[in-house]
C-alpha positions, 0 to 999 in steps of 0.5 A: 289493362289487357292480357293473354296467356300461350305457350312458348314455342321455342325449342330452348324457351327464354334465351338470350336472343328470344328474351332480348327480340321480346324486350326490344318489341316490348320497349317500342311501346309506351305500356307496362309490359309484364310476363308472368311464369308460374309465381314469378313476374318480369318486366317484358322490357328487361331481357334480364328479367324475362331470363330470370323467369326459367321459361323452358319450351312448351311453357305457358306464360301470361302477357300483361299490357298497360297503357294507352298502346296497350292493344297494340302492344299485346297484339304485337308481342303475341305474334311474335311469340306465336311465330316463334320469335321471327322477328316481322318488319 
C-alpha cells in the first residue's frame, strides 16, 4: 500500500467533471484506489462517491493505493491532481 496526502486545487473542488477524470484514471489501474477527506472515505473509481466527500477548493485529501500498479497508479493520479485535473494523454 502506498499513500500521499495534497490539496485540491480546483476552484470548486470535487464536481462532477474533476470527480469523474480522477475515477476514470483511477479505474485504468488494477489497485484499490480510496480517497480520504477529513473522516470520510471514497472509492477513487466511484465519481459517485468521490462526490459525496464535500471536497471544496484548497482542501487536503489523502490518496491510497493497493495493488501490483499501485505506484504507478499514485504517481498518476497526483499528477492529475497537481495539474489541477488537465487531463495528459
Amino acid at each position: 500500500m502506498t499513500q500521499h496526502t495534497l490539496v485540491l486545487n480546483d476552484p470548486i473542488g470535487f464536481h462532477a467533471r474533476t470527480a469523474s477524470l480522477f475515477a476514470k484514471t483511477a479505474a485504468s489501474f488494477e489497485s484499490e484506489v480510496s480517497v480520504y477527506f477529513n473522516d470520510k472515505k471514497a472509492n477513487g473509481k466511484s465519481m459517485l462517491s468521490l462526490m459525496t466527500l464535500g471536497v471544496k477548493s484548497k482542501q487536503e485529501i489523502r490518496i491510497e493505493v493497493s495493488g501490483g500498479d499501485e505506484d504507478m497508479a499514485l504517481d498518476r493520479l497526483k499528477n492529475l491532481v497537481s495539474s489541477n485535473f488537465i487531463a495528459s494523454a
